[in-house]
C-alpha positions in Angstrom: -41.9 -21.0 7.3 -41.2 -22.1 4.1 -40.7 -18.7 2.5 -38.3 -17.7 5.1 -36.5 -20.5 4.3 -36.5 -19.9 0.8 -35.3 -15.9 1.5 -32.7 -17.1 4.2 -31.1 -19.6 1.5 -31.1 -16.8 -1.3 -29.4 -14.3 0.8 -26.9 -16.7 2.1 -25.9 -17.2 -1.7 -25.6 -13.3 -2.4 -23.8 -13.0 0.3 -21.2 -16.0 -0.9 -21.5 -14.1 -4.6 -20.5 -10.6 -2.9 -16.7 -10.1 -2.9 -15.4 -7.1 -0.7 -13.1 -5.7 -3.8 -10.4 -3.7 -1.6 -10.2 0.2 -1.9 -8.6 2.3 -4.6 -5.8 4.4 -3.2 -5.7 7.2 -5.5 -9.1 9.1 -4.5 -8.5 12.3 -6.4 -10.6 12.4 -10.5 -8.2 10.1 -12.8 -8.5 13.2 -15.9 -9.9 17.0 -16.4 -10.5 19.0 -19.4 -9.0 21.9 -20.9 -11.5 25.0 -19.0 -12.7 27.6 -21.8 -11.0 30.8 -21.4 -13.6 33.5 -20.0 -11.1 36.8 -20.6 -12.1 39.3 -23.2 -8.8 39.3 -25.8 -7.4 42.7 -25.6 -7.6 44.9 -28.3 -5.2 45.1 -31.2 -3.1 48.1 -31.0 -2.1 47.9 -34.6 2.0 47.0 -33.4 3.5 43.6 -34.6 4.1 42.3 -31.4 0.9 41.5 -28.8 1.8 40.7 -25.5 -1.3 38.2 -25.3 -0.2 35.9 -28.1 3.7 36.2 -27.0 5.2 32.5 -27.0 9.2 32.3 -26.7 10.7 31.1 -30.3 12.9 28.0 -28.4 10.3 27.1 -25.7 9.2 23.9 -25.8 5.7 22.5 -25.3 5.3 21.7 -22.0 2.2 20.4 -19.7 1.7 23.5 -17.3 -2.4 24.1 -18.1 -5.3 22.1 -17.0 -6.0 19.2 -19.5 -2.3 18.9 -20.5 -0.8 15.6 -20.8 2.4 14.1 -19.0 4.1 10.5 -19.8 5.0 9.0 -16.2 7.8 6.3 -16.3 6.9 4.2 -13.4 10.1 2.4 -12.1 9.8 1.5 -8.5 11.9 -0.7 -6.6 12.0 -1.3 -2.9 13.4 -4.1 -0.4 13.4 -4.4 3.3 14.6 -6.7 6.0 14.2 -7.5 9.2 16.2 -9.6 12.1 15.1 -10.2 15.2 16.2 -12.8 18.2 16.2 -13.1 21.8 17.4 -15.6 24.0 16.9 -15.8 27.8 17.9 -18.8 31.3 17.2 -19.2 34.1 18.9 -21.8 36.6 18.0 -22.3 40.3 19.2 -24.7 43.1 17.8 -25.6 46.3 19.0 -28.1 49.4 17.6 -28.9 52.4 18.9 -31.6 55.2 17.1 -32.3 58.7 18.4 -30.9 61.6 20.8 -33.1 63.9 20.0 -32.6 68.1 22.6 -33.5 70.6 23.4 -36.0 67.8 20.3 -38.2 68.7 18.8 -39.5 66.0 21.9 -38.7 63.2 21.2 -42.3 62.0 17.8 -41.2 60.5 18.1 -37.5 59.9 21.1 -38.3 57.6 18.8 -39.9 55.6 16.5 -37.2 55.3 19.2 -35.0 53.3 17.2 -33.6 50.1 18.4 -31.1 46.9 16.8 -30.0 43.6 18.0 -27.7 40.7 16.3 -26.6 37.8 17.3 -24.8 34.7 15.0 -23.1 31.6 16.5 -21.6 28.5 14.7 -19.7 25.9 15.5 -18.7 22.2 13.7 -17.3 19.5 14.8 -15.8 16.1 12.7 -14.6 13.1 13.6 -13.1 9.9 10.9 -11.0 7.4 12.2 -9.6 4.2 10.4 -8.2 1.2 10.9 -7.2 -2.2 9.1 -4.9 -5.0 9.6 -4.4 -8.2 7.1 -2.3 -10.8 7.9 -1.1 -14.0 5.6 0.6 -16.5 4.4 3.8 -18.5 1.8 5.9 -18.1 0.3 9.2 -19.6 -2.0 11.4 -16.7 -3.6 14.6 -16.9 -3.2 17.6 -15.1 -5.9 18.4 -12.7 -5.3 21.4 -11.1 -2.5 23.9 -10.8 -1.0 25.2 -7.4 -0.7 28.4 -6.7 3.6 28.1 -6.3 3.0 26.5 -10.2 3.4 22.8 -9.0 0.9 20.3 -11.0 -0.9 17.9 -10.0 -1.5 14.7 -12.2 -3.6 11.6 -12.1 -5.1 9.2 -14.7 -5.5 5.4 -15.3 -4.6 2.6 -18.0 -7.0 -0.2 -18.4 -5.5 -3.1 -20.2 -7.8 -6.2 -21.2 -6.1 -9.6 -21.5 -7.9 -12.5 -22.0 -8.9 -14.0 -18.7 -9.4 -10.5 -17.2 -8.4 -6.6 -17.7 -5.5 -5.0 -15.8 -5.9 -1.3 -14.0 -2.7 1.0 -13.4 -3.6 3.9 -11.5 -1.5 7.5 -10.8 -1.8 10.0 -8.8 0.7 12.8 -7.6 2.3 16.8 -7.6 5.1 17.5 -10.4 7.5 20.4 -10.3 7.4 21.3 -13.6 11.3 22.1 -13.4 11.6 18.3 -13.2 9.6 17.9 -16.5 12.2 16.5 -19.5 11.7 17.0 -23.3 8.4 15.8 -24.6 6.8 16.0 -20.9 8.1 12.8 -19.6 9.5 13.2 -15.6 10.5 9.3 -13.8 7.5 8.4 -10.6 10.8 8.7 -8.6 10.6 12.6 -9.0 7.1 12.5 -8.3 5.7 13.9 -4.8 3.0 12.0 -2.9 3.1 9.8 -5.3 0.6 7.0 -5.1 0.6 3.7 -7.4 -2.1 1.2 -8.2 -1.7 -1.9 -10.2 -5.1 -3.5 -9.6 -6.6 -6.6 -11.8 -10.0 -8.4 -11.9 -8.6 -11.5 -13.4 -9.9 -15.3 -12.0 -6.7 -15.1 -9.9 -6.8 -11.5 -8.0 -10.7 -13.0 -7.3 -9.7 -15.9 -5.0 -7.5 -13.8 -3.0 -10.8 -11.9 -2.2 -12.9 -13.7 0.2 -16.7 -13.2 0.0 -18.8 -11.6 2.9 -20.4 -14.6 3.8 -16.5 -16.3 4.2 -15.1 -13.1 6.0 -18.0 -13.6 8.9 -17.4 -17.1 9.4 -13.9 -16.8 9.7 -14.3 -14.1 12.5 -16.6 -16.3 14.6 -14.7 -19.9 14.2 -12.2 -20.1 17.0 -9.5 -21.5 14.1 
C-alpha cells in the first residue's frame, strides 16, 4: 500500500512537470543540401563555347537549385472586426369579467372584473476585433523544385535571449519570377505561406497548462 502510494504521488508530479507544448505548423524539413550531380560531363569537342558550362554574361545569381538560399522579409499585418446585436419584445394583454344573467347578481359580478398585461424586451450586442502585426527577416532553403519551376522554401531562426530562446519558423512556394536582386522576395508574395514565431521563455511557459491541470479543468464543473 505504501509503494503505491509512493508511485501514485510521483506520477502525479510528472504529470504537473509535463507541459503539452502546442504543435509546429510548418511540418515540411526546415533545410536540404545541395544533391551531387550524377551526369557524366559531355565530352569536349575542342570549340570555345560548351553548351554544358553556358551561363548568360548579365544573369544574376539566383536561388533556383536545391540547397540555394533565399532572404524572406516577413511583414505581416492583419486586422478584423466584428459587430453583432439583436434585440427582440414581446407584449401581451388579457381581460376577463364575470358574466351578468338577467342582471341578477350585477352587484357582485361587477366586482369580479379582472385584467393583466405583460411585456419582455430583449437586447444584446457584442463586438470582437483583433490585430497582428509581425515583422522580421529570414534566410530559408530550397527544398525541392516543381516541375512548372516554382520553389519551395522553409528554414528556421533560433534566437537565445537571456530568459529564454526565440524560434521563427518559414515555410512556403516562390515563383521565382517574384525573386528581387540578391534573392530577396516580401512573405506577402509568398504562396501557402506559413509563419511561426514560437518562444520557450518563463512567459510563453505559463500560458501552457500541464497535463495534470488540463484534466482537472475538464472534470470541475467551473
Amino acid at each position: 500500500m505504501k509503494n503505491y502510494f509512493v508511485m501514485m504521488v510521483a506520477a502525479s508530479a510528472l504529470l504537473a512537470g509535463c507541459a503539452v507544448m502546442p504543435e509546429t505548423i510548418v511540418q515540411t524539413p526546415l533545410t536540404a543540401r545541395p544533391q551531387a550531380s550524377n551526369t557524366i560531363a559531355p565530352p569536349a569537342n575542342g570549340a570555345i563555347f560548351q553548351n554544358a558550362a553556358y551561363r548568360p554574361m548579365f544573369e544574376d545569381r539566383r536561388a533556383r537549385l536545391i540547397g540555394d538560399t533565399i532572404t524572406i522579409i516577413i511583414n505581416e499585418k492583419s486586422s478584423a472586426g466584428k459587430l453583432a446585436g439583436s434585440s427582440a419584445s414581446k407584449t401581451g394583454s388579457v381581460a376577463a369579467s364575470a358574466p351578468n344573467i338577467f342582471g341578477l347578481f350585477s352587484s357582485v359580478t361587477g366586482r369580479l372584473n379582472a385584467s393583466a398585461s405583460n411585456a419582455i424586451k430583449y437586447e444584446d450586442k457584442g463586438a470582437v476585433t483583433s490585430s497582428n502585426n509581425f515583422i522580421s527577416t529570414l534566410t530559408v532553403t530550397v527544398i525541392d523544385v516543381l516541375s512548372n519551376g516554382n520553389l519551395i522554401v522553409a528554414g528556421e531562426k533560433q534566437v537565445s535571449l537571456d530568459k529564454g530562446s526565440e524560434f521563427i519558423r518559414f515555410s512556403g512556394v516562390i515563383d521565382p519570377s517574384t525573386v528581387n536582386s540578391g534573392n530577396i522576395v516580401s512573405s506577402t508574395q509568398v504562396a501557402d505561406a506559413k509563419i511561426e514565431y514560437r518562444t520557450n521563455s518563463t512567459v510563453d511557459g505559463a500560458e501552457v497548462a500541464s497535463m495534470l491541470a488540463r484534466f482537472f479543468l475538464s472534470v470541475l464543473p467551473l
